[in-house]
C-alpha positions in Angstrom: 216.1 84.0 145.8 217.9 83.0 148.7 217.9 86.2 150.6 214.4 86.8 149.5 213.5 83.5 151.5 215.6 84.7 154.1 214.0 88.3 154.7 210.7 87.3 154.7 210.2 83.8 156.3 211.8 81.5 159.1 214.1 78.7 158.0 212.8 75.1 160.0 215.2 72.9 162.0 215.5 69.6 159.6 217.3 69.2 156.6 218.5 66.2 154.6 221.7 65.3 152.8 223.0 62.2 150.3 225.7 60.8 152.4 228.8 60.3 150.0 230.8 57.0 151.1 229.0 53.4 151.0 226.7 51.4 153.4 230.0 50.2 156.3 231.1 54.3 156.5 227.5 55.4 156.4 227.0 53.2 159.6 230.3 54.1 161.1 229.3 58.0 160.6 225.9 57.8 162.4 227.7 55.4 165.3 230.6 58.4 165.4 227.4 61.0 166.4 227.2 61.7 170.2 224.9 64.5 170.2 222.2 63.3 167.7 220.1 60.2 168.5 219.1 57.7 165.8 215.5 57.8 165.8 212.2 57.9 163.6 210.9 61.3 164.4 210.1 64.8 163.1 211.9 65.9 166.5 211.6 67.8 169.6 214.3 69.7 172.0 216.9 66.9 171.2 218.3 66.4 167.5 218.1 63.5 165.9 219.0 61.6 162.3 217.2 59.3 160.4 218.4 56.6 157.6 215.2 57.1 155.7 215.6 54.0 153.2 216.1 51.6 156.3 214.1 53.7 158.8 211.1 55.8 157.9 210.5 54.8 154.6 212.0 51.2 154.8 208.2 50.0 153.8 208.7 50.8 150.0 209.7 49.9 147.1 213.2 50.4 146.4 211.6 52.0 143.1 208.9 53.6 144.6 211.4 55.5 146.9 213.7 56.4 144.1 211.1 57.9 142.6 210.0 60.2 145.8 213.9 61.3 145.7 214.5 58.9 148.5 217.7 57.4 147.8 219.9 54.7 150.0 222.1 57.5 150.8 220.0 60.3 152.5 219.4 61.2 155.6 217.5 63.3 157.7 218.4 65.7 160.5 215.9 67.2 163.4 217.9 70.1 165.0 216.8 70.8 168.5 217.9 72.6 171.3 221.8 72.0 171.8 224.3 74.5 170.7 224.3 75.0 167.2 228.9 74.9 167.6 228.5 71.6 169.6 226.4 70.2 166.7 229.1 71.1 164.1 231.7 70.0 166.0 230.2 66.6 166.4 229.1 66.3 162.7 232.7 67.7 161.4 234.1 64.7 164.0 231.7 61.9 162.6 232.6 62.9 159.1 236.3 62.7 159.5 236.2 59.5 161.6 233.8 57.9 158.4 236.0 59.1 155.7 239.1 57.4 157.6 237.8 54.3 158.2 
């Protein structure tokens, strides 16, 4: 299915993942970033992240937002115009630095 996606349409420039580690390494991941800004947005030429249970969707319910998939764990990424390497490299560095903490 994948490369049936992949041969006949364009892939977008945000995903989202569950962050695995608890609320203090969550925050010391996204303060590790140096290339993506913290910011409510669907993006532009910069990328950005989003903590969508305390950012764009910090209006609901706990429940309700459980039950749209939105858990206190995910976040959302905007990729925009830096180098895709760079933008590894700086989520590979934020990762490590959380999971030592």
């Amino acid at each position: 299915m994948r490369s049936l996606a992949a041969s006949s349409m364009v892939f977008g420039a945000m995903i989202s993942f569950e962050f695995d580690g608890d609320e203090a390494h969550l925050r010391h991941f996204l303060s590790e970033l140096k290339l993506f800004t913290l910011a409510e947005s669907l993006g532009g030429v910069e990328s950005l992240i989003s903590h969508t249970a305390t950012m764009t969707h910090a209006g609901m319910a706990p429940e309700a937002r459980k039950a749209a998939g939105i858990s206190d764990s995910l976040l959302r990424v905007s990729v925009g115009l830096e180098d895709s390497e760079d933008l590894i490299a700086d989520l590979e560095h934020a990762f490590q630095a959380a999971a030592t903490r």
